[in-house]
N, C-alpha and C positions, 0 to 999 in steps of 0.2 A: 648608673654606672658609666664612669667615661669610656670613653673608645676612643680608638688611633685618629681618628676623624675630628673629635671632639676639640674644638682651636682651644680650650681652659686646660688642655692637657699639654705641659709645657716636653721639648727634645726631653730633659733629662728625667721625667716624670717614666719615660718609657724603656730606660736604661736600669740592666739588671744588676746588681750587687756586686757582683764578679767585673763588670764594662765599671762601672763607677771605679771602682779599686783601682782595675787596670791604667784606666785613664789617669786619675792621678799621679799615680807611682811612675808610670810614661814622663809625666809633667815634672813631679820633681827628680827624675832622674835626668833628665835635659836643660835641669835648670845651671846655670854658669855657678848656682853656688853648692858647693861639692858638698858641704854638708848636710842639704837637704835630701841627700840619698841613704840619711842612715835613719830619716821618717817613719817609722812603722805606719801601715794605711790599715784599719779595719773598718768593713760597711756592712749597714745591716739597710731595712727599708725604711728607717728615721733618721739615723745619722751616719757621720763617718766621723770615725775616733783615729785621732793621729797620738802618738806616742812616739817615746825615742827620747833623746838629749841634743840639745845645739848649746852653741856657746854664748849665742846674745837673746835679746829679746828679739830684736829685729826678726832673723831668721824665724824665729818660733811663729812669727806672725807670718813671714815671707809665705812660711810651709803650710799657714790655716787659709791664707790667700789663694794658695795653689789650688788647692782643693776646693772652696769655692769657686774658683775659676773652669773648673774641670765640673762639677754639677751642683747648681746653686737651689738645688731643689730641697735640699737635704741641709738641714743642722751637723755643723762642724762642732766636735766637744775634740778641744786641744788640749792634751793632756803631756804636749810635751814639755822637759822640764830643759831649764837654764840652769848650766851650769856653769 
């Protein structure tokens, strides 16, 4: 079993479901592009599920970026849709 100590245990390995989310939704709500605040963030201990509507592909990716950015420890399943 890993522990805090353990260097194969990466920062975001150690961050709880509630800190992943938060962090995110932080990240795209500070982002300059306004529609990535209408994102839906959900986290469990495998992924984070984004959901919502934007208008391009771009953004759609912009907002799976974010959240990889925010903890890459975890599988991003983007489910948001272009419309």
């Amino acid at each position: 079993m890993a522990s805090r100590t353990d260097p194969s245990v990466g920062q975001d390995d150690l961050l709880t479901n509630e800190q992943v989310r938060s962090s995110i939704i932080h990240r795209l709500e500070d982002s300059p592009h306004h529609e990535l605040r209408q994102v839906h963030v959900d986290v469990n201990a495998e992924r984070i599920l984004l959901t919502g509507t934007v208008a391009t592909f771009f953004m759609k990716q912009l907002a799976q970026e974010t959240a990889l950015q925010a903890c890459s420890a975890r599988k991003v399943s983007n489910h948001v849709e272009v419309t």
